[in-house]
C-alpha positions as CSV (number, residue, x, y, z in Angstrom):
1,X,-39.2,-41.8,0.1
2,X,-38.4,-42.1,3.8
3,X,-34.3,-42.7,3.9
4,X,-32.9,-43.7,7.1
5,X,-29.2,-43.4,8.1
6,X,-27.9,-45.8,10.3
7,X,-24.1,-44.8,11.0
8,X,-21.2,-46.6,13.5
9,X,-17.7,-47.6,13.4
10,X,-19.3,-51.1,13.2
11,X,-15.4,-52.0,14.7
12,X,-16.4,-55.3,14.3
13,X,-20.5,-55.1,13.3
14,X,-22.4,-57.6,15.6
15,X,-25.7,-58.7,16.0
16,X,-26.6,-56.1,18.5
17,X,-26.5,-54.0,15.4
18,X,-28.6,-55.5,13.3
19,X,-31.5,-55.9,15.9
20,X,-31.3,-51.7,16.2
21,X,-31.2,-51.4,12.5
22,X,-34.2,-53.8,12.0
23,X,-36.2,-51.9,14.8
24,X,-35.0,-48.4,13.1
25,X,-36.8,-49.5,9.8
26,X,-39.8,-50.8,11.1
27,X,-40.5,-48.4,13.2
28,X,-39.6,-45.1,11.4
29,X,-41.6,-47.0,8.2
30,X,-38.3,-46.6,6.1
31,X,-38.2,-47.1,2.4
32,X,-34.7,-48.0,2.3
33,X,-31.9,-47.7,5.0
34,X,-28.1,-46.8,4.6
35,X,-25.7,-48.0,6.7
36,X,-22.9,-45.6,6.5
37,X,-19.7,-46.5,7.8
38,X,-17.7,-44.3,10.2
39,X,-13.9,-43.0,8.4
40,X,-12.4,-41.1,12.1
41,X,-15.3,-40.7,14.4
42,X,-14.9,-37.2,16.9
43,X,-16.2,-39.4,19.7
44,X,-13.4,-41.9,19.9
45,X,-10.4,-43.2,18.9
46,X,-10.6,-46.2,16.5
47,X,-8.5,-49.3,16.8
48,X,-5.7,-49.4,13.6
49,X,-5.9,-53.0,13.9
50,X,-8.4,-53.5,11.6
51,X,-8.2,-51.6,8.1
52,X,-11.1,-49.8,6.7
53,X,-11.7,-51.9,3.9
54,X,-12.2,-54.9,6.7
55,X,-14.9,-53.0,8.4
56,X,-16.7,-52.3,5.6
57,X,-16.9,-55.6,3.7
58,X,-17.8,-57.0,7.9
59,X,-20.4,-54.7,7.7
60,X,-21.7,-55.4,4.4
61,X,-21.8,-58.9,5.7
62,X,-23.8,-58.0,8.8
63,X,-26.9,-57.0,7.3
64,X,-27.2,-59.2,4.8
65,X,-30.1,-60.7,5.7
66,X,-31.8,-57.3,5.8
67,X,-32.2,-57.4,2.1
68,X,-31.8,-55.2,-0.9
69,X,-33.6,-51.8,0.4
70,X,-30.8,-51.4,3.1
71,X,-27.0,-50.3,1.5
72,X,-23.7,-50.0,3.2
73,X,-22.1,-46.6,2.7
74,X,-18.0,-45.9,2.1
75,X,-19.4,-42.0,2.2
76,X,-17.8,-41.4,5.2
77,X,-14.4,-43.1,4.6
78,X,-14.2,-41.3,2.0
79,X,-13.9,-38.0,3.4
80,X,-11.1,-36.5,5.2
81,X,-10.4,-36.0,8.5
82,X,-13.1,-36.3,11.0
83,X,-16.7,-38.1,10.4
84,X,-18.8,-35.7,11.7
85,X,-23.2,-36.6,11.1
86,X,-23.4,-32.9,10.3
87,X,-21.3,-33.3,7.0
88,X,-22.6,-36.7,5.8
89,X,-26.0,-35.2,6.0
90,X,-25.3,-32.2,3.7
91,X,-24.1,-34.9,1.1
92,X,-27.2,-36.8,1.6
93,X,-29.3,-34.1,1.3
94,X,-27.7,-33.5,-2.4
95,X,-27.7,-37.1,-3.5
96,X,-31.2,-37.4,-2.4
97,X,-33.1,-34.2,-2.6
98,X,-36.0,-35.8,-2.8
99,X,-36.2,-38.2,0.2
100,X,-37.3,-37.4,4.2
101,X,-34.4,-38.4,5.9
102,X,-34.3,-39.9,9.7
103,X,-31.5,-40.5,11.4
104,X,-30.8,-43.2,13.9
105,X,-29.5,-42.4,17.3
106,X,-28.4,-45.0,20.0
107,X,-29.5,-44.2,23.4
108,X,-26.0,-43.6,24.8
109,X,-25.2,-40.7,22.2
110,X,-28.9,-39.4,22.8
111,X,-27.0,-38.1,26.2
112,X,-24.5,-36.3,24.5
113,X,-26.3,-35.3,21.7
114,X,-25.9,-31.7,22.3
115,X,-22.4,-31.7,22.2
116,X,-22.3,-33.0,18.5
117,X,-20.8,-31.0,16.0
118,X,-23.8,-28.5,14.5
119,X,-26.7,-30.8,16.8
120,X,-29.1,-28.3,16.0
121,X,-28.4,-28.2,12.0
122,X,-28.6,-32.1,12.2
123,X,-32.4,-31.6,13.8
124,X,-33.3,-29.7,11.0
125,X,-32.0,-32.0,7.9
126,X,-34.1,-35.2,9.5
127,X,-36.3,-36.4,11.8
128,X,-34.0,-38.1,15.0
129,X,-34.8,-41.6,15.5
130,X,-34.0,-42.5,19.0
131,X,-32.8,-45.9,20.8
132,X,-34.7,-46.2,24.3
133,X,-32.6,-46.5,27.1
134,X,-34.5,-49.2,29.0
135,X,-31.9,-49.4,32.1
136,X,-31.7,-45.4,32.3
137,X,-35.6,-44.3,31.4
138,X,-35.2,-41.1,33.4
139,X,-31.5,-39.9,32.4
140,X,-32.8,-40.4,28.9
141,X,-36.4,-39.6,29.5
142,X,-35.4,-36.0,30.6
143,X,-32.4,-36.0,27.5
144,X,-35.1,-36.2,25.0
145,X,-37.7,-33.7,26.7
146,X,-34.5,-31.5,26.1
147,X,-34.3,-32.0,22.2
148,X,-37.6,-32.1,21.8
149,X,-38.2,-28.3,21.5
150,X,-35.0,-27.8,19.1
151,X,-36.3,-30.7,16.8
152,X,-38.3,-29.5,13.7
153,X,-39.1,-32.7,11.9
154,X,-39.7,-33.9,15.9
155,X,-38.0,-36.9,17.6
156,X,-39.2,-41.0,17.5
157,X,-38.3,-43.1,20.4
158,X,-37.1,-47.0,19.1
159,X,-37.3,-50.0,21.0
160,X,-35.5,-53.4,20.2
161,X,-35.2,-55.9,22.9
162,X,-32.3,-55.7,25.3
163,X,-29.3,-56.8,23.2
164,X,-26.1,-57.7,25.8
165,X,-22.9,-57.1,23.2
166,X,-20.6,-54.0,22.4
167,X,-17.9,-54.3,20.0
168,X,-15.3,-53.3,22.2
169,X,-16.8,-57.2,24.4
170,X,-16.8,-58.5,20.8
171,X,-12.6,-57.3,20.3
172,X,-11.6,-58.7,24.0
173,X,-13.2,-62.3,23.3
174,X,-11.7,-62.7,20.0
175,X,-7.9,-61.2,21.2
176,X,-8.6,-64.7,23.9
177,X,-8.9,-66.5,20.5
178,X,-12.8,-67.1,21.0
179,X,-15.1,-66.2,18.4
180,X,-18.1,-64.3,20.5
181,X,-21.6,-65.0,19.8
182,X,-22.8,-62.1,19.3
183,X,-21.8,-62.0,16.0
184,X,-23.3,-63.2,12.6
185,X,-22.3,-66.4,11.2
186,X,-20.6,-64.2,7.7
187,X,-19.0,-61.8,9.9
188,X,-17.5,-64.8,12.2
189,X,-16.0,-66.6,9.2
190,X,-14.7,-63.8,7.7
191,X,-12.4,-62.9,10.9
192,X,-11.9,-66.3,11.7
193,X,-10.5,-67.2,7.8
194,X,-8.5,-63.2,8.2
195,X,-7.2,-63.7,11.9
196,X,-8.4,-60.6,12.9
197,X,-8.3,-58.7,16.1
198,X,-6.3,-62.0,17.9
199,X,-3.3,-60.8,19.7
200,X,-0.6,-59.6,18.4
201,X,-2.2,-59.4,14.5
């Protein structure tokens, strides 16, 4: 079975999410996709505001509508210490020995894709599934042509239409008391009922 792994801090999950995980399984024809949730990711620093256990019942909530072959993941929180792809892979690869796993990579971290801990490991545990960068084609044109040589199970391109939301825009409307959006109708009423991110919480 083709497995995809769809992975974020999801610090809140919005709808720009779910559009790049519905593209990710269409287009890599995925059996069934798990959306892992990220415990301390090396890239950044995550806002202690919001507990774990928040994110991932928010994120749960997010792709509900994606049905029963897609599964939201504690694997990472789990673990200690840093999240790295590298690790959450290995697990995968002993829980499920027997699926082709593809991993999904948005177009910013495409760019610094070589810089992530064991990158060329990772190319050789899945196939990279990789968000298109529609307002940087060549920065991330010539990115991939770079990959594409170290990539065993080779590289797919995604496309989703052009989704304006981040979750760090999603945070700074909701601080203002606002509820953004960008974000599903579950995921709304469960930080409007909780109060969280407002100021001061």
């Amino acid at each position: 079975m083709n497995l995809g792994i769809f992975g974020g801090s999801f610090n809140p999950p919005h709808r720009g999410h779910l559009v790049a995980a519905k593209a990710f399984f269409e287009e890599a024809k995925l059996d069934r996709l798990l959306i892992t949730v990220a415990g301390k990711p090396p890239h950044k620093e995550l806002d202690e505001k919001c507990s774990d256990a928040h994110r991932l019942e928010m994120t749960r909530l997010n792709f509900l509508s994606m049905g029963e072959r897609v599964t939201v993941s504690d694997i990472e929180l789990m673990r200690r210490g840093k999240s790295y792809t590298y690790d959450t892979l290995c697990q995968l690869k002993k829980l499920y020995p027997d699926d082709k796993l593809f991993l999904y990579c948005g177009s910013d971290m495409l760019l610094s894709f070589k810089r992530w801990y064991r990158y060329t490991d990772i190319l050789k545990m899945c196939t990279l599934c990789v968000m298109k960068r529609l307002d940087c084609v060549p920065l991330w044109e010539s990115s991939l042509k770079e990959l594409e040589d170290e990539a065993p199970n080779g590289i797919i391109p995604i496309t989703a239409p052009h989704y304006e939301e981040s979750s760090t825009a999603v945070r700074k409307e909701l601080s203002r008391g606002s509820i953004p959006a960008g974000l599903v109708d579950e995921v709304a009423d469960y930080i409007r009922q909780r109060g969280l991110y407002l100021a001061g919480s």
